[in-house]
C-alpha positions in Angstrom: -3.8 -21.8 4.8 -3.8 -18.3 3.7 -3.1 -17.1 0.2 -0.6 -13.9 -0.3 -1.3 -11.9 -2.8 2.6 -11.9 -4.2 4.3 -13.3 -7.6 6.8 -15.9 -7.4 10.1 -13.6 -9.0 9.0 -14.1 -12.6 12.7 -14.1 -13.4 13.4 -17.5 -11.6 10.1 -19.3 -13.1 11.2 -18.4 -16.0 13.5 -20.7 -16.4 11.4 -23.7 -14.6 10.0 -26.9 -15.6 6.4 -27.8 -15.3 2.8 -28.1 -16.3 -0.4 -29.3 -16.3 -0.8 -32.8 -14.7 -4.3 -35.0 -15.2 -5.4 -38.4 -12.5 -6.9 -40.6 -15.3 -8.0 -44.0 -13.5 -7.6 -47.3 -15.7 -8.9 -50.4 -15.4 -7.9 -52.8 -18.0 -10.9 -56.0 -18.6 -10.5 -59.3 -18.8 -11.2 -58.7 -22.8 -8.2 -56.8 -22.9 -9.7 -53.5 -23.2 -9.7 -50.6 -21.2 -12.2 -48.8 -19.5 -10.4 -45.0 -18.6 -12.3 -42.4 -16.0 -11.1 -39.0 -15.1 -10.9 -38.2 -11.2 -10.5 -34.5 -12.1 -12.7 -32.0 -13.6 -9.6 -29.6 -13.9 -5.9 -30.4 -14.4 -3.3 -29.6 -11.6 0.0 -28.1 -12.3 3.2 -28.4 -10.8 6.7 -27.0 -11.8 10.4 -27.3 -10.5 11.8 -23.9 -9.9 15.0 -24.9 -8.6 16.1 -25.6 -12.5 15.6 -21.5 -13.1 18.3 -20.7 -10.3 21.7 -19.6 -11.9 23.5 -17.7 -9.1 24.1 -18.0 -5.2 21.7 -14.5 -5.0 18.7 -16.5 -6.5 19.1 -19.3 -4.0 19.0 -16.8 -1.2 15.8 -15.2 -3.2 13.8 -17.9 -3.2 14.7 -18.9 0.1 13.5 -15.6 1.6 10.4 -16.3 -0.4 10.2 -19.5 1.0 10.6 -18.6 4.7 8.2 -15.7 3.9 5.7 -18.1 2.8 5.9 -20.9 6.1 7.3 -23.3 3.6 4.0 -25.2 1.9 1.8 -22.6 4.7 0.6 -20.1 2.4 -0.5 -19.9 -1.4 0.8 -17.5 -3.9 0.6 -16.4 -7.5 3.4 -17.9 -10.3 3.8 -16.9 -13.8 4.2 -20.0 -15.9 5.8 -18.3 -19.2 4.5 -21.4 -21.3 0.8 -20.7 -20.8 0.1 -17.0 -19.1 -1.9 -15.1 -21.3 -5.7 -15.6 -22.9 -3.7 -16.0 -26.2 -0.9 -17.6 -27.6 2.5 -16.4 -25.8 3.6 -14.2 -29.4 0.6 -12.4 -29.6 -0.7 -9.3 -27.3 -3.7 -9.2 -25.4 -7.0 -8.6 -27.1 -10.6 -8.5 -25.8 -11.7 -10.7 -28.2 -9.0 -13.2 -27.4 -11.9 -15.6 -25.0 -15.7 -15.9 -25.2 -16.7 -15.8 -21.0 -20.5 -15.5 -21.6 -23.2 -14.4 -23.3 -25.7 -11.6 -21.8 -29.2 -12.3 -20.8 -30.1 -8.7 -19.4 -30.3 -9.2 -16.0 -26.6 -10.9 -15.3 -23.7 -8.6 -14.6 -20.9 -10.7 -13.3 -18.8 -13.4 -15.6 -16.2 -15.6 -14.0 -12.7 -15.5 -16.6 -12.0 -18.3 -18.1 -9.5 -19.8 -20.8 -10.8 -22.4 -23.3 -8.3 -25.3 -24.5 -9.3 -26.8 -28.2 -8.1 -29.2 -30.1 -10.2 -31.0 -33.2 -13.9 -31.9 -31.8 -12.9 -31.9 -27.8 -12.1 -28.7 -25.6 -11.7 -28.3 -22.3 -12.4 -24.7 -20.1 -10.4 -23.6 -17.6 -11.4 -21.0 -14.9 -8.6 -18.3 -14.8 -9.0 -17.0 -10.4 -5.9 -14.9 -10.7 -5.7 -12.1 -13.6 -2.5 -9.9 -13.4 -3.5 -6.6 -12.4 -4.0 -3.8 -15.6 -4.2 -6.6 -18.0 -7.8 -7.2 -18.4 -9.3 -6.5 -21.8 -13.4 -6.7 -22.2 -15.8 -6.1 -24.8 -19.8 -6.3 -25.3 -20.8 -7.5 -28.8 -17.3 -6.6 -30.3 -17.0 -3.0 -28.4 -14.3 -2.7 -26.2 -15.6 -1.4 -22.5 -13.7 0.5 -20.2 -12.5 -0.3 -16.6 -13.6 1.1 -13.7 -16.4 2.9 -15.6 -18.3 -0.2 -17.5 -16.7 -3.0 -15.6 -14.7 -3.9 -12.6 -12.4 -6.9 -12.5 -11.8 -8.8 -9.0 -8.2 -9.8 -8.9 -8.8 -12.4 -6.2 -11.2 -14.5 -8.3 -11.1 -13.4 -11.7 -14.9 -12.2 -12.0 -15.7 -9.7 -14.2 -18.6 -7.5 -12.6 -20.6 -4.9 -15.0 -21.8 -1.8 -14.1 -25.1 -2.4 -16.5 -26.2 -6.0 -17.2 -25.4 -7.1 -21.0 -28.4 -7.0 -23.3 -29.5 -10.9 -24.5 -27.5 -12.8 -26.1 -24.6 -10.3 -26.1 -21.3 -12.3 -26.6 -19.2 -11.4 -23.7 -15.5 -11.6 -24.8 -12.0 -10.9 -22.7 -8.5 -10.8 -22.9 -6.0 -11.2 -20.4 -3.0 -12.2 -18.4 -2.1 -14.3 -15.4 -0.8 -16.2 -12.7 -1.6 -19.7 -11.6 -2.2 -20.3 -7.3 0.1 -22.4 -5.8 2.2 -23.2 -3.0 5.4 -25.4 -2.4 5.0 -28.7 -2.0 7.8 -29.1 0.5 8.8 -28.1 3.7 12.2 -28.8 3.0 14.9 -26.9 0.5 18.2 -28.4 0.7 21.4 -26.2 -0.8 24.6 -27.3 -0.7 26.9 -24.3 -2.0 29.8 -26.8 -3.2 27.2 -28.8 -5.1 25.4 -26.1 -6.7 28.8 -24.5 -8.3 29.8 -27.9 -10.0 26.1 -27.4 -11.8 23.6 -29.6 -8.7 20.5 -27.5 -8.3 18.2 -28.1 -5.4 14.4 -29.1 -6.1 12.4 -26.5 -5.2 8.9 -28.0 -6.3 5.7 -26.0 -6.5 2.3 -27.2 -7.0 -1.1 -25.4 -7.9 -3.9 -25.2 -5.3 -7.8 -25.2 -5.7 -9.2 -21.8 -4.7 
């Protein structure tokens, strides 16, 4: 399986259904209580974008898309509106917006991530697929420049500098972007009757590990 490096039309995922999705294993005792075990380190999301279709032309979008892609063949990026930037969806961008590291004087590259809090428990998620001129990074609270102080890799989300951070200098960055994924079927079934009296097709999606 390849992965193209192509959005989803963020006008059609708009409108989609979807999220993260966990594999907790339970095993209830003979006490009555349970003992609960996560199989993943990192969720998995998955999203219907047959629900954003409104119009006969979308339907023939995404099935060029699909056909384009070899059906669940190759990977590619999607914008989930709900949860695409390094801060909350009202606000804009800032370098300060996620801590990715601290310096140590001798390391130059820092994978993006996005960190998930709520009370005492958190959980970090590593961000592969920043949207391209989005990137925002700063060293100790000063805002760096691309291309001159750092380079972003838009294939893996690692942030490479062009001197390494002095000790113990908070590395910060702000960012958009897109979550991998591929269809997860081989199959889209349209039926134009059906879909003018309101019937949608599934068109399901689901995020890949890159």
């Amino acid at each position: 399986m390849a992965f193209h490096d192509i959005r989803f039309p963020a006008t059609l995922s708009r409108g989609s259904v979807g999220g993260p999705e966990r594999r907790t294993e339970i095993v209830t005792l003979t006490n009555g209580f349970e003992e609960r075990n996560s199989a993943w380190a990192h969720s998995r999301r998955r999203y219907d974008a047959g629900v954003g279709l409104r119009s006969l032309d979308d339907v023939a979008t995404v099935i060029a898309f699909f056909e384009a892609r070899g059906g669940q063949l190759h990977a590619f990026r999607w914008k989930d509106w709900a949860d695409h930037k390094s801060c909350v969806p009202s606000r804009a961008v800032s370098a300060a917006d996620q801590v990715i590291g601290r310096g140590d004087g001798q390391r130059v590259s820092f994978p993006l991530s996005k960190l998930y809090a709520s009370g005492p428990a958190s959980y970090r998620r590593p961000i592969v697929k920043p949207v391209e001129g989005t990137v925002r990074v700063a060293l100790g609270g000063v805002v760096k420049i691309e291309t001159i102080d750092f380079d972003v890799d838009l294939s893996t989300g690692i942030v490479t500098f062009a001197d390494a951070p002095v000790t113990d200098a908070p590395v910060t960055a702000g960012f958009e972007f897109d979550v991998p994924v591929r269809f997860d079927t081989d199959r889209i079934a349209v039926s134009v009757s059906s879909f003018q009296a309101g019937d949608v097709p599934q068109v399901p999606v689901v995020e890949v590990r890159l």
